[in-house]
C-alpha positions in Angstrom: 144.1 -13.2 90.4 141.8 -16.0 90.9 142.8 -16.1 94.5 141.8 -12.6 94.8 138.9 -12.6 93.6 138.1 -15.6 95.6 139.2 -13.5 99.1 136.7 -10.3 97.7 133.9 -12.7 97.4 134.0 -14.4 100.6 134.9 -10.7 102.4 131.2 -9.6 100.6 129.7 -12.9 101.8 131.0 -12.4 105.6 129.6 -8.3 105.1 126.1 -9.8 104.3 126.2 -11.8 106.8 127.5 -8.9 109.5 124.3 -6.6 108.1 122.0 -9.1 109.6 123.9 -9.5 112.8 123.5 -5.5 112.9 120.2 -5.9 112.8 119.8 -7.7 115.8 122.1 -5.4 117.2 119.9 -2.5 116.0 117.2 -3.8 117.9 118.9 -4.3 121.1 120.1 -0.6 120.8 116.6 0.5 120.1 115.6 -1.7 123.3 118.0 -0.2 125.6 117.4 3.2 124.6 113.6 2.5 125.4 114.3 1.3 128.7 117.0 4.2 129.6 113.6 6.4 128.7 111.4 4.5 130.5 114.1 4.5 134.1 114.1 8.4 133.6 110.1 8.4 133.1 110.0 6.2 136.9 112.6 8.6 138.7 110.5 11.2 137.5 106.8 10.2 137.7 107.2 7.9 140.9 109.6 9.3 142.8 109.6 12.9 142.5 106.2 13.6 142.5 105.1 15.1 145.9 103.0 13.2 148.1 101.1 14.5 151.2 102.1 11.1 153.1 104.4 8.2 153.6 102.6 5.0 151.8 104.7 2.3 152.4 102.7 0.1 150.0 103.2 2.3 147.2 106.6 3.2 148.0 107.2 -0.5 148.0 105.4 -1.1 144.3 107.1 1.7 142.7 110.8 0.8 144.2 109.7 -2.6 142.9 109.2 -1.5 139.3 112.0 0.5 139.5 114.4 -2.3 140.2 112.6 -4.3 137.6 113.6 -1.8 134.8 116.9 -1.4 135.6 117.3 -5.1 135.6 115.5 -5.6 132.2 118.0 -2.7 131.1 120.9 -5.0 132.5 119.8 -7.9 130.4 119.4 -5.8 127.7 123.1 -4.6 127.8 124.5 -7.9 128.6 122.8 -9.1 125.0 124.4 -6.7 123.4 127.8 -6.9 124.8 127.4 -10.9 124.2 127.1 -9.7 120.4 129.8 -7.4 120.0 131.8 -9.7 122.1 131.3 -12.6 119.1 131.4 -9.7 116.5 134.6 -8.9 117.8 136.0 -12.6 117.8 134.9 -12.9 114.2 136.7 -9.9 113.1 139.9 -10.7 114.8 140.0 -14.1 112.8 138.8 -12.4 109.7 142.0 -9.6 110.3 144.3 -12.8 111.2 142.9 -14.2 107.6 143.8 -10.9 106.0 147.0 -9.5 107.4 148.2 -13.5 105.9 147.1 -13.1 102.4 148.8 -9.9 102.7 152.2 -11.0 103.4 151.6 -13.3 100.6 150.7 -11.1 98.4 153.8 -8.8 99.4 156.2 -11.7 99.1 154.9 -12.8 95.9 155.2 -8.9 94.7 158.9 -9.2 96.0 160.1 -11.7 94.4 158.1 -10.9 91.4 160.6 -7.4 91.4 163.6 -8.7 92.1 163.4 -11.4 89.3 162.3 -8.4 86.8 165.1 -6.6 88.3 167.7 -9.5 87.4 166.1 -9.7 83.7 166.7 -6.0 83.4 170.2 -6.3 84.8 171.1 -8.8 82.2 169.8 -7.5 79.1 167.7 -4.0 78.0 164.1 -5.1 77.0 165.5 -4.0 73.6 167.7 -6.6 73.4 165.3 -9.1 74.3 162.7 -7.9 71.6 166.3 -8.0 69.0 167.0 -10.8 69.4 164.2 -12.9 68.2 165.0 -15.0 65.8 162.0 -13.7 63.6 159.0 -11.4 63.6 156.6 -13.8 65.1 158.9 -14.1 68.1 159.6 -10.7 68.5 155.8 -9.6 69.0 155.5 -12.5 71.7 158.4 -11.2 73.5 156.5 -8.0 73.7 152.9 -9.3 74.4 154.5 -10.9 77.3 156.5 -8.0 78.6 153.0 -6.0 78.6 151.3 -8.3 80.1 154.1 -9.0 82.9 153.9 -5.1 83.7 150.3 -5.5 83.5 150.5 -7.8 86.3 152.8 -6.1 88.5 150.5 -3.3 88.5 147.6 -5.6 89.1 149.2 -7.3 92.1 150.9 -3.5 93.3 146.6 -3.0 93.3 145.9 -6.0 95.0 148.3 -4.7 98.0 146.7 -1.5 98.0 143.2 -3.2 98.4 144.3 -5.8 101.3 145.6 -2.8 102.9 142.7 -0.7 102.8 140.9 -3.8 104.1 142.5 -4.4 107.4 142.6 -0.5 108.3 138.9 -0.7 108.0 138.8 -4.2 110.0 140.9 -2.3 112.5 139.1 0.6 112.5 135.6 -1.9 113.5 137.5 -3.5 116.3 138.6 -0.1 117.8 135.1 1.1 117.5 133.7 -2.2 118.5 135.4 -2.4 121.8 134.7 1.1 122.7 131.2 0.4 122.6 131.3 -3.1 124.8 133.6 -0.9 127.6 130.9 2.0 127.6 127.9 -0.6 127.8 129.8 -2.4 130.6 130.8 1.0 132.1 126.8 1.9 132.0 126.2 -1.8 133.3 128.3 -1.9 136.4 126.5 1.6 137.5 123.5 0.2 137.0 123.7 -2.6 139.3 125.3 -0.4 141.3 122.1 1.4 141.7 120.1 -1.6 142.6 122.1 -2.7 145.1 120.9 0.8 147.0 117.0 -0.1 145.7 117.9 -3.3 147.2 118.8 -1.6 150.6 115.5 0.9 150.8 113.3 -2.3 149.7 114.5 -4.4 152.5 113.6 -1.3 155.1 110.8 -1.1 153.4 109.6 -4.8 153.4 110.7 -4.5 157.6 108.1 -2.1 158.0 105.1 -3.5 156.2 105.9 -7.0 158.3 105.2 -5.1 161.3 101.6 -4.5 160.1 101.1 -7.2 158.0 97.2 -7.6 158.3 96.2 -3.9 158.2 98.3 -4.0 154.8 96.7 -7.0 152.9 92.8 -5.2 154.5 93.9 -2.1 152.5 94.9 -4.4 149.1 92.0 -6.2 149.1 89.8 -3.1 149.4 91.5 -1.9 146.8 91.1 -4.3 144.8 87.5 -5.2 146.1 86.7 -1.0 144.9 88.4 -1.9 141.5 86.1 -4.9 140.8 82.8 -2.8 141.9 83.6 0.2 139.5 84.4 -2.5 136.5 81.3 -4.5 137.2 79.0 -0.4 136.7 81.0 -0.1 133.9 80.3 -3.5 132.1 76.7 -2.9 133.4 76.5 0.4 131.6 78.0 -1.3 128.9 75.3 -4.0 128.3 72.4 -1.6 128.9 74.0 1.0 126.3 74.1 -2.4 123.5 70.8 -3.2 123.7 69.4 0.1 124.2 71.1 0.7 120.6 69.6 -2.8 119.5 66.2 -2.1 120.0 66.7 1.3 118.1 68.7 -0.1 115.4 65.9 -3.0 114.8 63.1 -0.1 115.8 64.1 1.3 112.4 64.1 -2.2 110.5 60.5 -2.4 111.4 59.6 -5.7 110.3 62.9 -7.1 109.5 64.8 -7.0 112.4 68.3 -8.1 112.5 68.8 -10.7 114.5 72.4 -10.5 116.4 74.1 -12.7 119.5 73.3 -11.3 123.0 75.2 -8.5 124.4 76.5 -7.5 120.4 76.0 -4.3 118.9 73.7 -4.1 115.5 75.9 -2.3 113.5 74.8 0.0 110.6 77.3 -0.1 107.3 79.0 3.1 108.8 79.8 1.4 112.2 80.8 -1.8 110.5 83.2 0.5 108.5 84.3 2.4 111.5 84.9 -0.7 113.9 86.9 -1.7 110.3 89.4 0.9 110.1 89.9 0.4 114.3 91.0 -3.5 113.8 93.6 -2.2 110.9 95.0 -0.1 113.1 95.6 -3.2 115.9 99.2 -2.6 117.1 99.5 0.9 115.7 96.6 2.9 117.8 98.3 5.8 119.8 98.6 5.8 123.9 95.5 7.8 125.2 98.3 10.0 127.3 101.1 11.9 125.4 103.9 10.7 127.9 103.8 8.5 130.9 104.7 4.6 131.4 102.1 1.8 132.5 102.7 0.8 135.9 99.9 -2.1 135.6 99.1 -4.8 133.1 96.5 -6.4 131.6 94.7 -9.9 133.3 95.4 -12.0 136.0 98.6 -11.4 137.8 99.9 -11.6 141.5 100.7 -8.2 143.7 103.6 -7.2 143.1 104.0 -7.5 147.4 101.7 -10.3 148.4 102.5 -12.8 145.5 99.6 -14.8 147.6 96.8 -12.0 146.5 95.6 -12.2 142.7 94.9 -9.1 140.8 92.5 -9.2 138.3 93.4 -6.1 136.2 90.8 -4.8 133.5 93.1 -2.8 131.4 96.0 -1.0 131.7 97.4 1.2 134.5 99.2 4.2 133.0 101.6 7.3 134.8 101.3 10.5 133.7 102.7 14.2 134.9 99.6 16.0 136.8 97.4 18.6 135.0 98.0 16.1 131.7 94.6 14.6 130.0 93.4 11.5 128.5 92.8 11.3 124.6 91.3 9.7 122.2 92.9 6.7 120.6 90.3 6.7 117.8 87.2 8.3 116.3 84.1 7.9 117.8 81.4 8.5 119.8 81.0 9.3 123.4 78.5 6.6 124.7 78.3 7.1 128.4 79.8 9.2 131.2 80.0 7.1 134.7 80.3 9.1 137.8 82.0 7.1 140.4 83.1 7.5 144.2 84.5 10.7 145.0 83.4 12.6 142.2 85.6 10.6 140.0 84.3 9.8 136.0 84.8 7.4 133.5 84.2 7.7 130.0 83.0 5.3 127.2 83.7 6.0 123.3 82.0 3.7 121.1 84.2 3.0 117.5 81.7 0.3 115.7 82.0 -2.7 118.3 84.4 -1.5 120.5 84.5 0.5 122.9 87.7 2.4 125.2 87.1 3.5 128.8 89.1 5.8 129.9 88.7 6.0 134.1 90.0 8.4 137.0 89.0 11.6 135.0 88.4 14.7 136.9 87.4 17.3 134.5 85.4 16.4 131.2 85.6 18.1 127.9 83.4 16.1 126.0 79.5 15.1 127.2 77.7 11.9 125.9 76.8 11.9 122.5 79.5 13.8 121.3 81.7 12.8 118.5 85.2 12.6 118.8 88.7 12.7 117.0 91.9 10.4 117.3 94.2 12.7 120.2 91.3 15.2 121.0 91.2 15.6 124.9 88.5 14.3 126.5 89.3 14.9 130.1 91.9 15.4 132.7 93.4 13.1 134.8 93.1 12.9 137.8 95.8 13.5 140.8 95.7 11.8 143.8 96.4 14.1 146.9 98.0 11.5 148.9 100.1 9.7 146.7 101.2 12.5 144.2 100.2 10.0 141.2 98.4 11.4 138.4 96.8 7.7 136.8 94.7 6.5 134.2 92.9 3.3 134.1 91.9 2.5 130.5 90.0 -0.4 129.1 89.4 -1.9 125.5 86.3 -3.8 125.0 84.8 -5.1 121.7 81.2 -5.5 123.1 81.6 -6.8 126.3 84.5 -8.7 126.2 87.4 -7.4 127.8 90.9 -7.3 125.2 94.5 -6.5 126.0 95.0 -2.7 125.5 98.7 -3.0 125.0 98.4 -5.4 121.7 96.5 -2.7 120.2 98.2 0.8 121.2 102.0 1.3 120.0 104.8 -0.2 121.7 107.1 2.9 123.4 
């Protein structure tokens, strides 16, 4: 009995332990889900959008991201299998553990019959309880017969648990490897399909080295345009601070506050507002319903010419055409830049920071308008060439430039 309950307290030991494996697990699930979403959300928003002309560049930078999903999603998979694979191995020696103590038990239990059955054979319990030699003797005879039954029964229990055990351990296993054979099914097609990526990149890759020059010329006006358009914007951005300054200290009169250069004054309902944005830090929602960012934040080398440094100002994000940008917060709409091509960009102010929300081509909001968290502000726009439908947006608090993705929620 003591053995047993020894054997159900290390089983419930080894389950704790298995619930925090599972959540790992858990979370590698929830990862490859996310990227199976996010390989769907490429097919569909970089390569079967229409696009008036063949841009090898971009064909090159979206087959690139492609590949680099895929193979995040292979990583993924092969982290999991890893962990059902040592799930798997600890089950087998738990089962091995079990199916032992079971024989045990069911040779103890036989030999625990067959004696009973040799006592019965030679005299009736009857007989035994007669003859005692007095009273005394004659009720411990009996105790003991009950609690010999007693224990029969207990250890005919004991079976029936040990064997209810290792169906469930079976059971696992079964399931277990089902799972691993699927994720290695769904593995194997995957690279698979990066081995044909691999194929259209290196055609691709032939072609640009033909006209290597004209190709780095258009990047670097690209990315010379980029740097112009952030530059208006940060100007804007500094004018609109101390513009509110010198009203905000206007009303003061002769106590102005005092506040570090190119920092908004804020009154008690922007300090509150600017409060409520910070506890939302991680949890803010993506300023397009669907889509998938196709650029990061900061410093970071083209994804063709690793030679060429991109300086990106926020966050490069895919959508479906026709779609708009929203909100991520309540605020206020502080300025409306009009840029090459007809192209606008617009600032809301929440306290001290401020989201910019660029490559707009229709406005539904005007400056000085108040806005809601998901109200539409604008719609995207599409470019004719390329079929991409893409949305540049910035988080500042003043005029320093922040990480968008830290603050909005992870997809």
């Amino acid at each position: 009995m003591i053995k047993f309950r020894l054997h159900i307290s290390i089983f419930i030991l080894l389950f704790s332990c298995l619930t925090v494996f599972g959540q790992t697990k858990k979370e590698l699930e929830e990862q490859r889900k996310r990227l199976k979403k996010e390989i769907v959300q490429v097919n569909n928003l970089l390569f079967k959008e229409q696009k008036r002309e063949k841009n090898v560049l971009e064909d090159l930078k979206d087959l690139n991201q492609k590949i680099d999903v895929r193979q995040k999603l292979i990583r993924t998979i092969n982290s999991e299998a890893k962990l059902l694979s040592s799930e798997i191995n600890k089950n087998k020696l738990e089962l091995s553990k079990l199916e032992k103590e079971l024989a045990a038990l069911k040779k103890d239990y036989a030999s625990m019959i067959y004696k009973s059955y040799k006592s019965k054979s030679q005299q009736s319990r009857m007989m035994f309880i007669l003859s005692s030699q007095n009273f005394y003797q004659a009720y411990k005879r009996l105790e003991y017969m009950k609690q010999y039954t007693s224990f029969r029964k207990r250890q005919g229990d004991q079976i029936g648990v040990q064997t209810l055990i290792i169906k469930k351990k079976n059971d696992s296993l079964l399931y277990q490897k089902q799972v691993k054979d699927t994720l290695l099914s769904v593995e194997k097609d995957q690279k698979e399909q990066i081995e044909l990526d691999k194929k259209n990149k290196e055609q691709l890759i032939s072609t640009i080295k033909k006209k290597e020059r004209k190709y780095k010329r258009e990047i670097q006006n690209k990315i010379n345009a980029e740097k112009r358009i952030a530059e208006k914007i940060d100007k804007i951005i500094k004018d609109e601070i101390a513009k509110a300054n010198r009203l905000a200290n206007a009303k003061l009169k002769n106590k102005p506050k005092t506040t570090k250069k190119n920092e908004f004054v804020l009154s008690p309902e922007a300090k509150a507002l600017a409060a409520r944005f910070e506890l939302n830090k991680g949890k803010l929602p993506w300023p397009i319903e669907e889509g998938l960012i196709t650029r990061r934040f900061g410093k970071q080398s083209h994804p063709i010419y690793p030679g060429i440094t991109i300086n990106s100002t926020g966050l490069h994000m895919i959508t479906k055409k026709g779609k708009s940008a929203q909100a991520i917060f309540n605020g206020k709409i502080l300025n409306v830049l009009v840029t090459s091509g007809g192209k606008r960009n617009v600032l809301i102010q929440h306290g001290n920071y401020i989201t910019s929300y660029n490559n707009l081509e229709k406005l539904y909001v005007k400056k000085g308008d108040n806005v809601k968290t998901g109200q539409k502000i604008g719609q995207i726009f599409t470019d004719k060439v390329s079929g991409k439908t893409t949305l540049i947006f910035v988080l500042y608090k003043n005029t320093t430039k922040l990480n968008p993705a830290s603050w909005i929620l992870k997809r």
